[in-house]
Each structure stands twice: as structure tokens, then as C-alpha cells.
Phi, psi and omega in degrees: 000136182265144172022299234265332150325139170280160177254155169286135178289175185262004176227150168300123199207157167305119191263148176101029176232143168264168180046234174275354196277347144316289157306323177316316234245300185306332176212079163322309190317315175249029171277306184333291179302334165288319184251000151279333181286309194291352205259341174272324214277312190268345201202005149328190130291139182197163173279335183262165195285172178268337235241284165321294172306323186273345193279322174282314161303320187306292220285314183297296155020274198296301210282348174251358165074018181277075197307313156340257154332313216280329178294301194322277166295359156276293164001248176356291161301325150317239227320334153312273221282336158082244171280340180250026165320331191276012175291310194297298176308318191270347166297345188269348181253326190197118197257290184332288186287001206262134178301046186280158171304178175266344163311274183322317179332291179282357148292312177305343193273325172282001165298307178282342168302297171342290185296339186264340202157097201268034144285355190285340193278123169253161117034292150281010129342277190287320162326266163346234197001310175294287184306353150286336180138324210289157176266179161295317183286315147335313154308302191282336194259341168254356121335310211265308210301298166355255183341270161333310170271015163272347202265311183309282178345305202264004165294309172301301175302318224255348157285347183055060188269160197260137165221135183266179217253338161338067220285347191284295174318322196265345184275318166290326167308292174299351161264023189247310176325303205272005162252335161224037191067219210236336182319311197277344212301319177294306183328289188319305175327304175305318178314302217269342191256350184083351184278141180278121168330000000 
């Protein structure tokens, strides 16, 4: 099958919608409450940037191997960050070396904890993280950001949802994402896709 073709879900979905916007579109009922979780979580009131936020999801993403996601929200997160965009690529290559604050540094190491097992996360984490700056709403929100996008990944992954190779696609998504969220994002798909509500 080439590239560029979707592969088959393992459930009947709408063809020719990638990704998680597929089940979405397919099951309104829990698109909403989903796209209610990420429109708070990412573009909320928060002590991190929306920029931060979308940067930490890219990153749990990436580290779950979610191809999808992962394109989505660096998309996104590019497009937050404006002139430092090539932040978002070095964080997905190297966390250590990437030119981040040491806040973020150390939210992303409890990010990754998060994703692999969150008993991994101690104590001097959350230490680290406070001496660095983060607040409690800092904390919490790159907690819950993990958590959710292990959930959002393997949602996307465990349907075998099509995610196309289109970088271009993923490039327009994320500016639409980070200008006008996440509420609108299935409706529009859908629109654009011909399927009826």
C-alpha cells in the first residue's frame, strides 16, 4: 500500500480523515468531552505557555511513538513558538540538549515519567521543577498533559487510525489548531470532509 494511502482501521470510521479526528467525527458523543479535555489543558488558563503545553504533548507523543499526535502538535507547537519553532524539533531529538528553560526542562523529565509509569515520579522531580520555577498549576498541568496524551496516542494507535505522511497537512492543521483550538477542529473536518453531522 503506498505511503500515502490510509491503512485499515480496525473499526469502520469516515475514510479519508486521519487520525484521532476520525473516531471523533465517528463518535461525536466522546468527541466533545475530548476535545473539551485538550482545549482546556493546552490553550486554558495555565502558569505554561500554550506553546509549553503543546510542546509537552509533541513530547509524550513522540516518546509513545504516535505518529500522528506527534505530527499534530509539534505543528502546533511550531507555530506558538513563532521564531524559536526549531525548539519543538530539538526537543523531540534531544530533551537534554534543547534550548529550553530549566523549568520546562524539568517538567518534561516528569512528563516522561509520567508516560512510562507515573509511580516513577518523586519527590526530587517535583523539587527540581519548584526550583526552577514551576508552581502547582505547572505541575499539575504537565501531569494531566502526560496522562491524556498516553490516553489521546493510544486511542489514535489502538484503531490503527490512518495518519498520513503529509507534512504539509499536519502543517496547516497546526496553525489552525493553535489559532483557533480544539472545539471547533472535528466539526471543521467533518465539513471539509463532507460527512454529515
Amino acid at each position: 500500500m503506498d505511503a500515502g494511502e490510509p491503512d485499515m482501521p480496525h473499526i469502520k470510521l469516515p475514510e479519508g480523515i486521519p487520525g484521532i479526528v476520525g473516531p471523533m467525527v465517528a463518535y461525536p458523543e466522546t468527541a466533545r468531552p475530548l476535545n473539551e479535555l485538550a482545549e482546556a489543558l493546552l490553550r486554558g488558563p495555565s502558569s505554561l505557555t500554550s506553546a509549553e503545553r503543546e510542546l509537552i504533548a509533541t513530547f509524550v507523543s513522540s516518546g509513545n511513538e504516535c505518529f500522528f499526535c506527534t505530527q499534530t502538535h509539534a505543528a502546533a507547537a511550531r507555530e506558538h513558538y513563532g521564531p524559536q519553532r526549531e525548539i519543538v524539533d530539538q526537543v523531540i531529538r534531544d530533551r537534554e540538549g534543547a534550548p529550553v528553560s530549566e523549568k520546562l526542562r524539568a517538567l518534561l523529565v516528569i512528563a516522561e515519567k509520567v508516560r512510562r509509569d507515573g509511580r516513577l515520579v518523586q519527590p526530587e522531580d517535583v523539587a527540581r521543577a519548584r526550583e526552577a520555577g514551576a508552581d502547582d498549576r505547572a505541575i499539575h498541568d504537565a501531569v494531566l498533559i502526560a496522562a491524556a496524551f498516553c490516553m489521546y496516542n493510544r486511542y489514535v494507535e489502538g484503531l490503527a487510525t490512518w495518519a498520513p505522511r503529509d507534512q504539509e497537512m499536519y502543517d496547516r492543521t497546526g496553525v489552525r489548531l493553535a489559532r483557533d483550538g480544539y472545539l471547533t477542529a472535528v466539526d471543521r473536518r467533518r465539513e471539509e470532509a463532507g460527512v454529515e453531522a
